[in-house]
C-alpha positions as CSV (number, residue, x, y, z in Angstrom):
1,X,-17.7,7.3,8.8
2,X,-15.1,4.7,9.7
3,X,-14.3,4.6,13.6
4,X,-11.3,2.1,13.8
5,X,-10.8,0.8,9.9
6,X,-11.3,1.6,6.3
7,X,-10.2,-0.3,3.6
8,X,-10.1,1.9,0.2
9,X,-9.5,-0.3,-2.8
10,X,-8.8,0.5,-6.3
11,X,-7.2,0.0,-9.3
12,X,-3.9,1.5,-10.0
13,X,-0.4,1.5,-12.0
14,X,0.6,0.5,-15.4
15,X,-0.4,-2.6,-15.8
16,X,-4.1,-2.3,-14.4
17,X,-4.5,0.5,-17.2
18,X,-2.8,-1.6,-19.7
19,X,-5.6,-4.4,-19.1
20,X,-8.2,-1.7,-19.4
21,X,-7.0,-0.2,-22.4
22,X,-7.0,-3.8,-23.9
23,X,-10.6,-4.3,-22.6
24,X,-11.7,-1.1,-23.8
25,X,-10.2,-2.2,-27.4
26,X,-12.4,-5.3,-27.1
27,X,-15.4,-3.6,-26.3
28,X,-15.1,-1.4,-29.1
29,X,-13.7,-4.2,-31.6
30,X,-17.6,-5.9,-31.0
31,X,-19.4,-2.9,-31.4
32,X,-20.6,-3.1,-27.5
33,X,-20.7,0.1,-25.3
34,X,-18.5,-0.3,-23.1
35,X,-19.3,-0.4,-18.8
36,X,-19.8,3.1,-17.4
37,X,-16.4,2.1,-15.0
38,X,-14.5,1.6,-17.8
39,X,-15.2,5.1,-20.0
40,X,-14.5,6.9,-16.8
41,X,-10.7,5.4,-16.4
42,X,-10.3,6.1,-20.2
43,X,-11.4,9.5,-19.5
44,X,-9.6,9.9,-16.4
45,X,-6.9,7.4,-16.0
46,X,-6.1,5.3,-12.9
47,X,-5.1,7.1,-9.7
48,X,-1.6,5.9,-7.5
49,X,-1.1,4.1,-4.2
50,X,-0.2,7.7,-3.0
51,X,-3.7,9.0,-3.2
52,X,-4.3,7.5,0.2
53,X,-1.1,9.1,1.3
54,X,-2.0,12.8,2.1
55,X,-5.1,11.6,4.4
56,X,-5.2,14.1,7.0
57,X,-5.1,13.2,10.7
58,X,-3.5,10.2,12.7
59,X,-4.1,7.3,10.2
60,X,-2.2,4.6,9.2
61,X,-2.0,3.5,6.1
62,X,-0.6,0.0,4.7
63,X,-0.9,-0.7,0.8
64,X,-1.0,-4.2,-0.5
65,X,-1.7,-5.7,-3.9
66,X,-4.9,-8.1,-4.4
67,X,-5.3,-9.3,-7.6
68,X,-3.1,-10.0,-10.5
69,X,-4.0,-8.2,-13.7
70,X,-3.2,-11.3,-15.8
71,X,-7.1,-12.5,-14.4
72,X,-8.4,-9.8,-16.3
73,X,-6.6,-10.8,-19.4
């Protein structure tokens, strides 16, 4: 349990499940299974920044992007 800082990071919006769905395509299209990660957001989709915001109790919470998509590409 954090005392004084978590950091939560994750992937989220359209264009993170856009570059999934394209990688899960790619998988597929070379007969490979794909990762484990990657069935579970076909499966489940990519949650929002305001997952974090219904944390209970007095935190503060700042959201900030840290990675372009187009790496992934």
């Amino acid at each position: 349990m954090a005392r004084k800082l978590a950091v939560i990071g994750f992937p989220c919006g359209p264009d993170a499940l856009r570059v999934d769905r394209s990688l899960y395509e790619e998988y597929r299209t070379r007969g490979l299974s794909p990762p484990r990660w990657l069935e579970e957001h076909m499966r489940n989709g990519l949650p929002d920044e305001r997952v974090v915001e219904g944390l209970p109790g007095a935190w503060k919470v700042s959201t900030c992007g840290n990675e372009s998509v187009r790496f992934h590409e």
